[in-house]
C-alpha positions in Angstrom: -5.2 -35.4 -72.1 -6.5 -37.2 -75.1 -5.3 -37.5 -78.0 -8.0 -35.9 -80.0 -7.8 -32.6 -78.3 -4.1 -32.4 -78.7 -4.5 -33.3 -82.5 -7.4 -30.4 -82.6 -4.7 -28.3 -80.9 -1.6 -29.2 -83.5 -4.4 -28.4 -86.2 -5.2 -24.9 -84.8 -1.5 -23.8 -84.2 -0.7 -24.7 -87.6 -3.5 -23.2 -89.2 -2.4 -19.5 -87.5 0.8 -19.9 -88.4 0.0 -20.5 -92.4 -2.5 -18.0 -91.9 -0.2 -15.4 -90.6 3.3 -16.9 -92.9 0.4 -16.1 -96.4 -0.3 -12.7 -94.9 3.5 -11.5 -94.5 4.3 -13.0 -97.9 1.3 -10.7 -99.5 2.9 -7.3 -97.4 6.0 -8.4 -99.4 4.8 -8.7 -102.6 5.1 -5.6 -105.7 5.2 -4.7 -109.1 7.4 -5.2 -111.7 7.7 -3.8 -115.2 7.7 -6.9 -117.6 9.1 -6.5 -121.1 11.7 -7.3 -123.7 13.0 -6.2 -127.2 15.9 -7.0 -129.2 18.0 -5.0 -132.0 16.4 -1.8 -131.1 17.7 1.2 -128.9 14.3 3.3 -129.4 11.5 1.2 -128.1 9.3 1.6 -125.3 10.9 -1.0 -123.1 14.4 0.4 -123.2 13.4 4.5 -123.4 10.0 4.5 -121.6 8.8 1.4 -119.9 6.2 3.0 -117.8 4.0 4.1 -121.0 0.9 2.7 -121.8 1.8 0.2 -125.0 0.6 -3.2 -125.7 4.5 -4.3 -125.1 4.7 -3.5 -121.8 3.1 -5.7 -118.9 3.2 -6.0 -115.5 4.2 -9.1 -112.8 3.3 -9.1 -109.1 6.4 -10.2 -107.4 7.9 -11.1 -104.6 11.5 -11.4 -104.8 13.6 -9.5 -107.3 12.7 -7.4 -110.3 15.5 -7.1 -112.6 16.9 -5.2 -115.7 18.8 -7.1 -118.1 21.0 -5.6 -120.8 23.1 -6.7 -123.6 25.1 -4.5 -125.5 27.3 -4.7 -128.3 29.5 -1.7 -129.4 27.9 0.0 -126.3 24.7 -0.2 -128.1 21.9 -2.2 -126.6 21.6 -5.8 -128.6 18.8 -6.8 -126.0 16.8 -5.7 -123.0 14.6 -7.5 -120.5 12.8 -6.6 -117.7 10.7 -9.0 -115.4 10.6 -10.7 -111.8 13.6 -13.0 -111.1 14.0 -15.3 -108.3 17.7 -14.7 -107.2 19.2 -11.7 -108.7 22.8 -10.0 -108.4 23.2 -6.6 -110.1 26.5 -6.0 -112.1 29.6 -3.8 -111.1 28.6 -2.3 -114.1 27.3 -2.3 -117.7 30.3 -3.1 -120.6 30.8 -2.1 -123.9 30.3 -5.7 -125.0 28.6 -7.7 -122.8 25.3 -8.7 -120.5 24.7 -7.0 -117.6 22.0 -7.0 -114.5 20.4 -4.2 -112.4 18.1 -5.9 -109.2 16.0 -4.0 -107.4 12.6 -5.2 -105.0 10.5 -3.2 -102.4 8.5 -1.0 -104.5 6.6 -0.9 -107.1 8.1 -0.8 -110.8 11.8 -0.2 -109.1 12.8 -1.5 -112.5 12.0 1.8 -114.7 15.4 2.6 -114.7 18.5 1.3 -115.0 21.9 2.9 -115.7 23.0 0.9 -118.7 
């Protein structure tokens, strides 16, 4: 056997499995809201992040959308919502305090979040 036609072989078997490694990775991938405001309990982002408003964007993702939420006084100080690499939701929201909902699978999972 030479060593061309094993080479030629290597190449092909590799080339399948990127091919089919890209194709799983693209079954895997949704949507996630993508937004943020601070000092304000009313906006779009924290009451209605699925509405049509300039503020409000959208990231393809792959591995975690997430829900961030700091509160002071029980009021919200700051929220963010976005894609996240690693992600580990909260026990659950304080009175003072930041916490994390994580979600992935579908698309916009993070509409909601009980905070």
């Amino acid at each position: 056997m030479s060593y061309t036609y094993l080479f030629l072989v290597c190449l092909v078997v590799t080339g399948a499995v990127a091919m089919d490694v890209e194709i799983d990775s693209a079954k895997s991938s949704f949507k996630c809201i993508m937004c943020s405001d601070t000092f304000t309990g009313s906006s779009d982002c924290v009451t209605n992040p699925k509405a049509d408003s300039p503020d409000i964007g959208e990231i393809t993702c792959s591995t975690s959308c997430y829900v961030s939420v700091v509160k002071v006084f029980g009021k919200i100080a700051n929220i963010e919502r976005g894609c996240t690499e690693e992600c580990k939701s909260s026990a659950g929201c304080p009175y003072i305090g930041k916490c994390l909902t994580c979600c992935s699978g579908s698309n916009y999972c993070n509409d909601n979040a009980d905070f």
